[in-house]
Structure formats: C-alpha cells, structure tokens
PDB file of N, CA, C and O in Angstrom:
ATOM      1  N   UNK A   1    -133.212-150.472  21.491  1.00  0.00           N
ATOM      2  CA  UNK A   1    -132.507-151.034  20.329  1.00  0.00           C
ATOM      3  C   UNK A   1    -132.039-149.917  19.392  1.00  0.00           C
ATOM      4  O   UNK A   1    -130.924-150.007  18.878  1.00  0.00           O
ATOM      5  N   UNK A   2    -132.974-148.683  19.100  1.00  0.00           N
ATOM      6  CA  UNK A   2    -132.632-147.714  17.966  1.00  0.00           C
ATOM      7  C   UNK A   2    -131.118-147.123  19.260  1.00  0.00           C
ATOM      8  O   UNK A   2    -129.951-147.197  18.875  1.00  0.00           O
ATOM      9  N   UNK A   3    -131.341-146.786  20.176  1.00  0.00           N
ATOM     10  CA  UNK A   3    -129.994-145.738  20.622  1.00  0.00           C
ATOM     11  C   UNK A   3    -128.818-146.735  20.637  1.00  0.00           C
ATOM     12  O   UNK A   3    -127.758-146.196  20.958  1.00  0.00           O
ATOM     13  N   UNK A   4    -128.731-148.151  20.351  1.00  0.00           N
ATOM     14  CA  UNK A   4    -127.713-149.302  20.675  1.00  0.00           C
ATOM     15  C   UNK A   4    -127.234-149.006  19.353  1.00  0.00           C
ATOM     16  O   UNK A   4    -126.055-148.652  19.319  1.00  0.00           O
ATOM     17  N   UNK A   5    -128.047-149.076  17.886  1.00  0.00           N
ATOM     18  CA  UNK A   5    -128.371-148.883  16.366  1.00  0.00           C
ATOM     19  C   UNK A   5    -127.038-147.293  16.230  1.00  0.00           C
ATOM     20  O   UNK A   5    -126.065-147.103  15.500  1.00  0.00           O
ATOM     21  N   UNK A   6    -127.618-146.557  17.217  1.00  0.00           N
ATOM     22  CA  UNK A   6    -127.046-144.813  16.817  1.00  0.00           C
ATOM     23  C   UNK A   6    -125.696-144.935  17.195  1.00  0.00           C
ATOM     24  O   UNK A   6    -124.746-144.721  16.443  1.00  0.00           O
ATOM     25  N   UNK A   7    -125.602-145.415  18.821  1.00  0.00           N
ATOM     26  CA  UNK A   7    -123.951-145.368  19.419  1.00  0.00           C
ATOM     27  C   UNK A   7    -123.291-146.229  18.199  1.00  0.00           C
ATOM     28  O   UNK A   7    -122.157-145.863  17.891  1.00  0.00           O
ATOM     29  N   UNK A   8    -124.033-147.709  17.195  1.00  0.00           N
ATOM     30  CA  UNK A   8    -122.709-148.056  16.315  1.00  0.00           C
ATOM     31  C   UNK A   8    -122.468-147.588  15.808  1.00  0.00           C
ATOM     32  O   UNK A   8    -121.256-147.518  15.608  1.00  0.00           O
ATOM     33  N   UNK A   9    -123.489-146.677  14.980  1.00  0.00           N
ATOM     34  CA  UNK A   9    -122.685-145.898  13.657  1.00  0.00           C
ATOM     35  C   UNK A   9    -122.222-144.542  14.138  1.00  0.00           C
ATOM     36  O   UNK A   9    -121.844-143.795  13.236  1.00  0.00           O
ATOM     37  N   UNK A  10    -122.165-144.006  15.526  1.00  0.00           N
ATOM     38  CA  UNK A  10    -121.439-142.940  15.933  1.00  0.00           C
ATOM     39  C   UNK A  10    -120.320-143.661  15.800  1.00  0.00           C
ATOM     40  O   UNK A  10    -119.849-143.082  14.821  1.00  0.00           O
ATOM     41  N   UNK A  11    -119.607-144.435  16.044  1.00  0.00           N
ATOM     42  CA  UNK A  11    -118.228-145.115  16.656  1.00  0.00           C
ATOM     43  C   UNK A  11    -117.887-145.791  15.766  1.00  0.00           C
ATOM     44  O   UNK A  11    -116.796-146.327  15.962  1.00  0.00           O
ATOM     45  N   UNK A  12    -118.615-146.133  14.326  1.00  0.00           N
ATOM     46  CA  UNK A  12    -118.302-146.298  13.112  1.00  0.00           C
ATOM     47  C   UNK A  12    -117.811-144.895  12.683  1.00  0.00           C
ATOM     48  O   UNK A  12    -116.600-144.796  12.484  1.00  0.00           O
ATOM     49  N   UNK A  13    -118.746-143.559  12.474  1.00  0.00           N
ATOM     50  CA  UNK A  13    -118.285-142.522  11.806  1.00  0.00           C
ATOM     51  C   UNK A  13    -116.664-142.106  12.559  1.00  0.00           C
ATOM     52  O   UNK A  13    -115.804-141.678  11.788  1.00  0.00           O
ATOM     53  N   UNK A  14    -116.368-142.231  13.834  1.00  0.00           N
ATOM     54  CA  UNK A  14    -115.383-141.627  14.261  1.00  0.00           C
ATOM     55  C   UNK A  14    -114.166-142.386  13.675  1.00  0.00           C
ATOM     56  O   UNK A  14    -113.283-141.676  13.193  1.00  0.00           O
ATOM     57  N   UNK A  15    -113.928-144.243  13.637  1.00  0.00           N
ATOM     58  CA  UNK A  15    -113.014-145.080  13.100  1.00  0.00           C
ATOM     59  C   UNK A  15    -112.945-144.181  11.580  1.00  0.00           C
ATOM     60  O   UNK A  15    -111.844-143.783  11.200  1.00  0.00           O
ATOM     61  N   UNK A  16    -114.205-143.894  10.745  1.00  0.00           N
ATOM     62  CA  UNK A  16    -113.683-143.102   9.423  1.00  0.00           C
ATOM     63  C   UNK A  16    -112.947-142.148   9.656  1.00  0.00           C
ATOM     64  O   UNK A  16    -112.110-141.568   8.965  1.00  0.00           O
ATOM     65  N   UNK A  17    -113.319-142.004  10.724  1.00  0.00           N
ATOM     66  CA  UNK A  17    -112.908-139.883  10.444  1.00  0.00           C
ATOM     67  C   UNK A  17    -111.649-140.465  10.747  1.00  0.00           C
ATOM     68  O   UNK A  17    -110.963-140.473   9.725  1.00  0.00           O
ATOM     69  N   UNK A  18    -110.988-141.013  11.837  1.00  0.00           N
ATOM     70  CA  UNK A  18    -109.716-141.927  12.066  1.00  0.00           C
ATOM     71  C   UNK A  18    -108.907-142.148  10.642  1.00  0.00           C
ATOM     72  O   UNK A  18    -107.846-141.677  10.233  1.00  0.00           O
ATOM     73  N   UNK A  19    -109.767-142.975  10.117  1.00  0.00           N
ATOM     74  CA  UNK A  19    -109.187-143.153   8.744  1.00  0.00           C
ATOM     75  C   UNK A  19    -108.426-142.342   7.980  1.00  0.00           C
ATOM     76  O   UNK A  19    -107.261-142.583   7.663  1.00  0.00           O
ATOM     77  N   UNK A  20    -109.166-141.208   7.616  1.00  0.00           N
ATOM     78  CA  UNK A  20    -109.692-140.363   6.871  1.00  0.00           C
ATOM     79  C   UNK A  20    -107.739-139.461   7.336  1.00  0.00           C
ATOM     80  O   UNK A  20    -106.796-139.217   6.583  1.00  0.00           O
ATOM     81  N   UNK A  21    -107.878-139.271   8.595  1.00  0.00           N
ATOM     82  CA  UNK A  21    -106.731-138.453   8.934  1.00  0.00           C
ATOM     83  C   UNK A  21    -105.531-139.081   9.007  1.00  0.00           C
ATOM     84  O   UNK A  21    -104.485-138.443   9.132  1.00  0.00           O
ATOM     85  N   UNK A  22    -105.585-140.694   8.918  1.00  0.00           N
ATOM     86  CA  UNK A  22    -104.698-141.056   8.837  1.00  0.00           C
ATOM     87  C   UNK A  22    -103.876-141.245   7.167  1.00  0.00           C
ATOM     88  O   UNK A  22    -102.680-141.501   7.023  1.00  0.00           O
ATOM     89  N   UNK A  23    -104.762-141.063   6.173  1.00  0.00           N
ATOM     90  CA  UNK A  23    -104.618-141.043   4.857  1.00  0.00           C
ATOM     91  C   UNK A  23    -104.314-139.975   4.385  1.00  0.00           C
ATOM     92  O   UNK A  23    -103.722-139.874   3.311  1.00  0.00           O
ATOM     93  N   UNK A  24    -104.737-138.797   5.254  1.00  0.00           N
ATOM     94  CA  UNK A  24    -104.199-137.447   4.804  1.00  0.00           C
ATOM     95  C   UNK A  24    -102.295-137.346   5.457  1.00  0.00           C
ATOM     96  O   UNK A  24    -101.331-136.738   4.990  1.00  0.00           O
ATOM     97  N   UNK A  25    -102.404-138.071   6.453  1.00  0.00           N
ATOM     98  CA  UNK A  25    -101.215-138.065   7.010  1.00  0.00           C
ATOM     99  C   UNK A  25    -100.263-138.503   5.775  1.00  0.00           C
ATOM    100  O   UNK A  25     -99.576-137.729   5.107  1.00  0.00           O
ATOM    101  N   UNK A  26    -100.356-139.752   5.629  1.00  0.00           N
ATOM    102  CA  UNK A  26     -99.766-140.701   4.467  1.00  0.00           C
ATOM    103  C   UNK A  26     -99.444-139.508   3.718  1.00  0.00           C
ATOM    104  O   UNK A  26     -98.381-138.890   3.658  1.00  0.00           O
ATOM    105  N   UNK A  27    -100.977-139.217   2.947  1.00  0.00           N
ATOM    106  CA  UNK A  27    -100.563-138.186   1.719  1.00  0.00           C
ATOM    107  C   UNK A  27     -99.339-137.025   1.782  1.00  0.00           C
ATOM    108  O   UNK A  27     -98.509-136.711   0.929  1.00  0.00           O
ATOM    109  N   UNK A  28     -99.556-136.562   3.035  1.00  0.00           N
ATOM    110  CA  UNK A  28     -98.588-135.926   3.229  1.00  0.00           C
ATOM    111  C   UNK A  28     -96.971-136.017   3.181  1.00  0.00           C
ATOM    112  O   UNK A  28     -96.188-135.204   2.691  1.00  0.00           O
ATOM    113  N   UNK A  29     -96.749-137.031   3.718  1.00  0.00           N
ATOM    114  CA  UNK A  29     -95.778-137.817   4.295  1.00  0.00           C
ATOM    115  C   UNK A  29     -95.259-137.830   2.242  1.00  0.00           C
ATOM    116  O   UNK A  29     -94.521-136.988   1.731  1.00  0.00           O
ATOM    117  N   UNK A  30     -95.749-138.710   1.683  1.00  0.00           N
ATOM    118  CA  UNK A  30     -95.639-139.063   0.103  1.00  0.00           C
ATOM    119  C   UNK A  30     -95.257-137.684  -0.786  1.00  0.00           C
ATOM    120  O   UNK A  30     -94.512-137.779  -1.761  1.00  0.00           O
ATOM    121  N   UNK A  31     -95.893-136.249  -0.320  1.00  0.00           N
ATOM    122  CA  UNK A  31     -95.425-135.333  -1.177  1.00  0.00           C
ATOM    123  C   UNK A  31     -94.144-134.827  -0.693  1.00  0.00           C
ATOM    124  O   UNK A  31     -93.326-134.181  -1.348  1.00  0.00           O
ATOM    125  N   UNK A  32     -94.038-135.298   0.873  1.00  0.00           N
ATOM    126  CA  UNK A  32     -93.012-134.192   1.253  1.00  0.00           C
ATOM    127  C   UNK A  32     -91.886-135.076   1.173  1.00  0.00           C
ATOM    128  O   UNK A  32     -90.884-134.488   0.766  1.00  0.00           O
ATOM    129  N   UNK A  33     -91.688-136.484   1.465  1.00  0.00           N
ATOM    130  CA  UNK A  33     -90.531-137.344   1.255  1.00  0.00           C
ATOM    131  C   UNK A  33     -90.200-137.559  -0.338  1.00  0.00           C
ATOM    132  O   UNK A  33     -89.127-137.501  -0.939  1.00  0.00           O
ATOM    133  N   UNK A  34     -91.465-137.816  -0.766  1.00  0.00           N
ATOM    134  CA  UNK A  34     -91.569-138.694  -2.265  1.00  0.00           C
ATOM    135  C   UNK A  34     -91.312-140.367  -2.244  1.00  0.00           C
ATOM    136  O   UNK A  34     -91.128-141.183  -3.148  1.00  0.00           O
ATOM    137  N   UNK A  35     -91.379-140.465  -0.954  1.00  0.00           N
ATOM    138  CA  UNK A  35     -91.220-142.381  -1.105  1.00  0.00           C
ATOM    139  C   UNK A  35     -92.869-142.781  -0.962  1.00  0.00           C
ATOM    140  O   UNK A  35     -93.507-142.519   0.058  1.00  0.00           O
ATOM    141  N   UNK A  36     -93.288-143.265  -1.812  1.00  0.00           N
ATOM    142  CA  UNK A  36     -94.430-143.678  -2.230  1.00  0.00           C
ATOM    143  C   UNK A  36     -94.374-145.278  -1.192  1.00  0.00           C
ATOM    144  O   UNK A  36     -95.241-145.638  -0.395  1.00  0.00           O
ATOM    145  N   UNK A  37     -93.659-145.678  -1.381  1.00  0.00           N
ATOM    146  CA  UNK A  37     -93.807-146.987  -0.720  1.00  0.00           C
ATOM    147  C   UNK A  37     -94.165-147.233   0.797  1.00  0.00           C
ATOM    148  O   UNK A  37     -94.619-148.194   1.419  1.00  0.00           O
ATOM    149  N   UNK A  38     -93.790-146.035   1.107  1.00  0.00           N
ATOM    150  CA  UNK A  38     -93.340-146.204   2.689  1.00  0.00           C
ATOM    151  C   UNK A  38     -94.913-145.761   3.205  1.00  0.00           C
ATOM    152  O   UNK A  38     -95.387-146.174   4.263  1.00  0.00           O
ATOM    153  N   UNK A  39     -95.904-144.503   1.912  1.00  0.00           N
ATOM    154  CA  UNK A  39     -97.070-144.314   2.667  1.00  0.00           C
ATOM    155  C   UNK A  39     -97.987-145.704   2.312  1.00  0.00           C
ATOM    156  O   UNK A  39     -99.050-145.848   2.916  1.00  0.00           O
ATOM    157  N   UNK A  40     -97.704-146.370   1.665  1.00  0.00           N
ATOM    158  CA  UNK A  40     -98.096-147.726   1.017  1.00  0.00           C
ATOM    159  C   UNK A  40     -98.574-148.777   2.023  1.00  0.00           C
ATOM    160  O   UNK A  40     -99.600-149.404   2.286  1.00  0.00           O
ATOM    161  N   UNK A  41     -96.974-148.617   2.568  1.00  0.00           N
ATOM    162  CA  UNK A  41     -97.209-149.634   3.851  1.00  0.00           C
ATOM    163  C   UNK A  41     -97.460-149.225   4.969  1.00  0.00           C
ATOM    164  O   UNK A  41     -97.387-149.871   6.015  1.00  0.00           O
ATOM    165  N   UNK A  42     -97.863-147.804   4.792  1.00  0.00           N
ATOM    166  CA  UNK A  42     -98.646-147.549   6.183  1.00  0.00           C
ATOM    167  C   UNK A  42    -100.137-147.441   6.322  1.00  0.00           C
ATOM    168  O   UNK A  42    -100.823-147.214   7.319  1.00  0.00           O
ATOM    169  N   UNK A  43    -100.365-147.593   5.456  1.00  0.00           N
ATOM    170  CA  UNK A  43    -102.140-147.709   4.431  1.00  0.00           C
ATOM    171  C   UNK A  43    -102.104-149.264   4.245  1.00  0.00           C
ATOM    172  O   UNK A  43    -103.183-149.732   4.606  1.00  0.00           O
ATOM    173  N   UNK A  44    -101.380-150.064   3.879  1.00  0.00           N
ATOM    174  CA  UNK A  44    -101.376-151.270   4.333  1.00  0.00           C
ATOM    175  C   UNK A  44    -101.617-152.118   5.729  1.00  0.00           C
ATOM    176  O   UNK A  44    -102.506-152.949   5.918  1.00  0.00           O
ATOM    177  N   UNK A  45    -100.768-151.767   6.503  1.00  0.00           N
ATOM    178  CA  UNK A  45    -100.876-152.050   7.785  1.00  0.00           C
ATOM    179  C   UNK A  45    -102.656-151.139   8.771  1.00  0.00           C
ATOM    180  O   UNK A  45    -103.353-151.736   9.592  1.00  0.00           O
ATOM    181  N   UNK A  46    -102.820-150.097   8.425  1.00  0.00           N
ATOM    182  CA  UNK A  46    -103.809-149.328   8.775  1.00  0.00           C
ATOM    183  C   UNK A  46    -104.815-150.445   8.008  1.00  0.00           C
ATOM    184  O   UNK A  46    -105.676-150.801   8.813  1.00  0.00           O
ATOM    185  N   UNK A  47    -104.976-151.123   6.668  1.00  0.00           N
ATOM    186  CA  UNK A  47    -106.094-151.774   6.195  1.00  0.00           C
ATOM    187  C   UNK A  47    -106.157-153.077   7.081  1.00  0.00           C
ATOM    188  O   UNK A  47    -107.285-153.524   7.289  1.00  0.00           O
ATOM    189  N   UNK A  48    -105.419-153.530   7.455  1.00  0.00           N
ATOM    190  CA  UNK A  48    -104.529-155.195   8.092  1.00  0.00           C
ATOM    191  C   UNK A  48    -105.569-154.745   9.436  1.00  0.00           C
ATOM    192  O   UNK A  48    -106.589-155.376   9.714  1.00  0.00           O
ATOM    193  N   UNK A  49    -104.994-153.307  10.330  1.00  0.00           N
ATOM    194  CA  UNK A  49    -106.134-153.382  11.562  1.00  0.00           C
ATOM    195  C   UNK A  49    -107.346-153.490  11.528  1.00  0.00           C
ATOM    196  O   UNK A  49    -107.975-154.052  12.425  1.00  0.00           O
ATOM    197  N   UNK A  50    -108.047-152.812  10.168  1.00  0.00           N
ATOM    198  CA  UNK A  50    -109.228-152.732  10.030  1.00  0.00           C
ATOM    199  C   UNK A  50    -109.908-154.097  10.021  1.00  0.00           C
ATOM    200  O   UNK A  50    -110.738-154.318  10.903  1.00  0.00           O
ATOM    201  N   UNK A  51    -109.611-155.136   9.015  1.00  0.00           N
ATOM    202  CA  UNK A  51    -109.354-155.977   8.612  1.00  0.00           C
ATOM    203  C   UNK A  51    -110.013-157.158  10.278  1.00  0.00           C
ATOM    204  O   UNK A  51    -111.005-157.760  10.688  1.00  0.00           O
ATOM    205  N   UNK A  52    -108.609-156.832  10.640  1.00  0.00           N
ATOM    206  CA  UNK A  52    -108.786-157.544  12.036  1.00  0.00           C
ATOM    207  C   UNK A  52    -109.770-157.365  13.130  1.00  0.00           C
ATOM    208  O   UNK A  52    -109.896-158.024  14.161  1.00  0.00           O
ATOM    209  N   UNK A  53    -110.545-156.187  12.636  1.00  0.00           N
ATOM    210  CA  UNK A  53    -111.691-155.561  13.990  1.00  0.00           C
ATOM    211  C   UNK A  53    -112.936-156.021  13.044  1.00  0.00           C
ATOM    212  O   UNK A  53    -114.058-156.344  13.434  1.00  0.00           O
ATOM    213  N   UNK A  54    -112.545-155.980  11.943  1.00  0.00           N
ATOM    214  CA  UNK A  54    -113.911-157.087  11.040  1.00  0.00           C
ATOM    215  C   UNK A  54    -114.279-157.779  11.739  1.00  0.00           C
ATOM    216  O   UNK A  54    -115.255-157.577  12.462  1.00  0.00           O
ATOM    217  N   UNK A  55    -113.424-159.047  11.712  1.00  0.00           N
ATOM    218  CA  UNK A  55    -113.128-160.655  12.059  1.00  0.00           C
ATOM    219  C   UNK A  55    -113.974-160.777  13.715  1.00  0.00           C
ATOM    220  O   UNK A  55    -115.001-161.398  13.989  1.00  0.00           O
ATOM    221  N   UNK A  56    -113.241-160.078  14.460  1.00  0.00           N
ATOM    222  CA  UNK A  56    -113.661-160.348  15.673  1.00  0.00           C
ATOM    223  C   UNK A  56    -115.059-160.110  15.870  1.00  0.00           C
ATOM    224  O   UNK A  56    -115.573-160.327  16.967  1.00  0.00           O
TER     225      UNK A  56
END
C-alpha cells in the first residue's frame, strides 16, 4: 500500500512540474507578444484539463 501511496504522489509531482513549465511558457509568450489574453486562455484551457482528470 505505502509504494502504491509513493508512485501517486511521484506522478502527482511530475503533472506539477508539467504545470509549472507550462506557466513559464505562458509567461513567456505574455512578455514577448504582450497579448495577455491569449496566455489567459492557455492557462485556462490547461486549468479545464486539470479540472477534467479531477472528475474522473
């Protein structure tokens, strides 16, 4: 049960780290275009998947 316990939150930490680079992406994207909206809705849609792997 504890190594079933470890593999979730390994494969939890990696979806962050996922996260994590995908928000730096955004950020990026926002200084170098300046359209704020567009990293908006990609941090939107990125929350919408998360969202959906809740549920199931």
């Amino acid at each position: 049960m504890e190594m079933i316990k470890n593999r979730t939150n390994q494969l939890l930490d990696l979806e962050e780290q996922d996260y994590m680079k995908y928000i730096k992406k955004i950020n990026k994207y926002k200084q170098r275009s300046g359209q704020k909206k567009l990293g908006s809705r990609i941090k939107f849609e990125i929350d919408l998947k998360n969202k959906g792997k809740e549920i199931k």
